[in-house]
Structures are given as C-alpha cells and as structure tokens.
C-alpha positions as CSV (number, residue, x, y, z in Angstrom):
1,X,159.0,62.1,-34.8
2,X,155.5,63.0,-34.6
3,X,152.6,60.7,-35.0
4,X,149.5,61.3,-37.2
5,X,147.0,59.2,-35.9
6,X,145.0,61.2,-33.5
7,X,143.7,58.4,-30.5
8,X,140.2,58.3,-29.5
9,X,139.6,58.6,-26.1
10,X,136.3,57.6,-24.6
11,X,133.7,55.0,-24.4
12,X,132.0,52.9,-27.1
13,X,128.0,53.3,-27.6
14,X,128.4,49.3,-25.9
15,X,130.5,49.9,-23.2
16,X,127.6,52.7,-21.8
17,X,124.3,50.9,-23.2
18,X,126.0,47.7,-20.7
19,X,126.1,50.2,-17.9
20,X,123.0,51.4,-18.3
21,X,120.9,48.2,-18.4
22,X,123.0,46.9,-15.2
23,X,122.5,50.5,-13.6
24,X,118.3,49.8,-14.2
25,X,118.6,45.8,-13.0
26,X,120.0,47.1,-9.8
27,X,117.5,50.4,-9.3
28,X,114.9,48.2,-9.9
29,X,116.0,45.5,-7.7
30,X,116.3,48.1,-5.0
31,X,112.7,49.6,-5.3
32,X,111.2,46.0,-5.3
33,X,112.9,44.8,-2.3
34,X,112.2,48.8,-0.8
35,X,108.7,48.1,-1.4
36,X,107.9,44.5,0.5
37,X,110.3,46.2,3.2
38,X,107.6,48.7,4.1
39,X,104.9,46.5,3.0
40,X,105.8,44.1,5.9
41,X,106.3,47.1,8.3
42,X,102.9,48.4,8.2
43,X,101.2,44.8,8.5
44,X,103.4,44.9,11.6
45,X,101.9,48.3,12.5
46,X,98.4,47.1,11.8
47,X,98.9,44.1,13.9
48,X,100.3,46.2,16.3
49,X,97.6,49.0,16.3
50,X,94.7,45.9,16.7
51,X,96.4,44.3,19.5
52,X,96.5,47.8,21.7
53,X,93.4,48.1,21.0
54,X,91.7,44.8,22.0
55,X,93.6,45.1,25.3
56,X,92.5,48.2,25.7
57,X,88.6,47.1,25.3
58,X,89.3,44.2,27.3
59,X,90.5,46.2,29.9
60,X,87.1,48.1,29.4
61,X,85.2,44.8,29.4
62,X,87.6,44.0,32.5
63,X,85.9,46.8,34.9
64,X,82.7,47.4,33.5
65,X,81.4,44.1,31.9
66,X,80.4,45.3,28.3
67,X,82.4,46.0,25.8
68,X,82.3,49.1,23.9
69,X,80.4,49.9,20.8
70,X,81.9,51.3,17.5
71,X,80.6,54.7,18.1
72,X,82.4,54.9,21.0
73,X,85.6,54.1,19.7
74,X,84.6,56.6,16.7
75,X,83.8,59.3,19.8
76,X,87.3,61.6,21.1
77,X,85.6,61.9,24.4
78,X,85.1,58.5,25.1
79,X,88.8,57.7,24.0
80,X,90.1,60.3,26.4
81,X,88.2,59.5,29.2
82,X,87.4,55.5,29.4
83,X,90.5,54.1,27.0
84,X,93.4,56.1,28.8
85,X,97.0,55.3,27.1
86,X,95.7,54.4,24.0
87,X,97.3,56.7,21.3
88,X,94.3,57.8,19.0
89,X,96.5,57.0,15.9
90,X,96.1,53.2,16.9
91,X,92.8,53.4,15.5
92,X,94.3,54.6,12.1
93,X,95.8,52.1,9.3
94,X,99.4,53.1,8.4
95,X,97.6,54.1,4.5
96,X,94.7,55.5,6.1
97,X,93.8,59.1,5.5
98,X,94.3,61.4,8.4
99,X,90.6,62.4,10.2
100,X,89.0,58.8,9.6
101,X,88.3,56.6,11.8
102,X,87.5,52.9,12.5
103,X,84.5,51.1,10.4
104,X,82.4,48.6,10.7
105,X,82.8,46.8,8.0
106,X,86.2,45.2,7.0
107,X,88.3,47.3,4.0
108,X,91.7,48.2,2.5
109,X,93.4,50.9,4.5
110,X,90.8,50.9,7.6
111,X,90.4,49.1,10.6
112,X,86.9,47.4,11.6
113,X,85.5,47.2,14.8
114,X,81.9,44.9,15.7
115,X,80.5,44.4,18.5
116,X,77.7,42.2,19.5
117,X,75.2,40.5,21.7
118,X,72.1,40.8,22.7
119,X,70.8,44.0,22.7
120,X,73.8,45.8,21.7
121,X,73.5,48.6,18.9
122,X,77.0,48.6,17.7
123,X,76.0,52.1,16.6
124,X,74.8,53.9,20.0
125,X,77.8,55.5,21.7
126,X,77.8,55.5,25.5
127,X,77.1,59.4,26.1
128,X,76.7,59.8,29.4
129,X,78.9,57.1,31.0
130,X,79.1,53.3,30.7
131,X,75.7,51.7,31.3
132,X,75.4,48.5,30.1
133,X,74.7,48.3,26.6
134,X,74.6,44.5,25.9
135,X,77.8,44.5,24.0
136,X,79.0,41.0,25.1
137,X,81.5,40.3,22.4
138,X,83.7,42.0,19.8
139,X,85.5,41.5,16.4
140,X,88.3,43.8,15.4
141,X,90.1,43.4,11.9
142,X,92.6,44.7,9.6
143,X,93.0,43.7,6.1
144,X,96.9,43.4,5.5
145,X,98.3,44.2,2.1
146,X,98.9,41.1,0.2
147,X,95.5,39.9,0.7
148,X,95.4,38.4,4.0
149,X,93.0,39.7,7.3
150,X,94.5,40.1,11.3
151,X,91.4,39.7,13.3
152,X,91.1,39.9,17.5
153,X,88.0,39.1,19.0
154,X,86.4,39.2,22.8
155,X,88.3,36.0,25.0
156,X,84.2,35.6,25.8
C-alpha cells in the first residue's frame, strides 16, 4: 500500500528565528565579557608600565640626587644610557600609537610624567650628562579606561 501524503522534513520559520535570537544573546554575551577582559588587562599593563618606571627614576634619584626631567624620558639617548633595563615600550600606553611618547599633561591613551622643584625646567633634557637640574620631585600618571587615574609620585 502506498501512502499519498508526502512528509515535510525540515524546520519551522520558529524553530530557527529561536535559534537565532539565543545564537545573538550568547555572541553578544561573549564580546561584552571579551571586552572588560582586555579592558582590565591593559589597566594592569599601565599600572605595570608606571611602576617600572618610577623605580627606575628612583633609582636615578637614588645615585644622582635629582630626578629626571620629561625631556629626558622623551630623549632615546638618555633611556639607553642612564635608565638601563627599562624596556622603552614602558613608556607607551597599551592604546597608544606607536612613535609617541610620554606627556606632560595627563590624557586618554598616554602616560604623563612632571617633575618639579625649584629650579627645575621639566622641559630641559640633561644633554651632556646628569648635572643637577633642581628636579626634586615627580608625578607620573596613567588615566585607566573606565574613568579612573594610577598615579606614582617621588617618596620625597
């Protein structure tokens, strides 16, 4: 005996708009939680980066008893030379674009670097070898996505 009705085989216009919608919950789930995952990963790097490089200055403070200015730190030659071990990219912000450098004055995706004291020109880089520029303190900072500021100053 042979049947007539022909059976539909498939799936109802439903059955794939459900899938669909629970497919875009969970993609979109993923991104958000992707996204504070590396959020919190480069405010770790930014703390990170500001903590090498205030021990780093301190050490500088340490043996010659000023602190560098921001044109130093802003100068390859002075890097290389007085802050040995410090990895140039340290003074970089994880969102930062390559070639720039630290600024003096606190932004989004850049690190800041002041220092003060009597005297000190927080613009005049030391050119031909430390002499004492009056730099007795310092203030480094990097703004953190989601608002909030990590600053290091001088233990002065």
């Amino acid at each position: 005996m042979i049947s007539l009705k022909n059976k539909a085989k498939g799936f109802t216009i439903v059955e794939l708009l459900i899938v669909i919608v629970v497919i875009g919950i969970l993609a979109t789930l993923v991104i958000v939680t992707f996204t504070g995952i590396q959020q919190k990963a480069r405010n770790s790097q930014r703390q990170t980066d500001v903590n090498a490089v205030t021990s780093h200055v301190e050490a500088f403070y340490a043996q010659y008893g000023f602190y560098p200015t921001l044109a130093d730190l802003q100068d390859a030659t002075f890097l290389s030379t007085y802050m040995k071990g410090l990895d140039p990219e340290a003074l970089r912000d994880p969102k930062q674009a390559s070639g720039a450098t630290v600024l003096a004055t606190v932004a989004a995706d850049a690190y800041s670097y002041v220092a003060s004291g009597t005297g000190c020109t927080n613009t005049t880089a030391t050119a031909t070898g430390p002499v004492d520029n009056g730099c007795t303190a310092f203030v480094m900072t990097a703004q953190e996505e989601g608002g909030s500021t990590y600053t290091k100053s001088s233990n002065t």
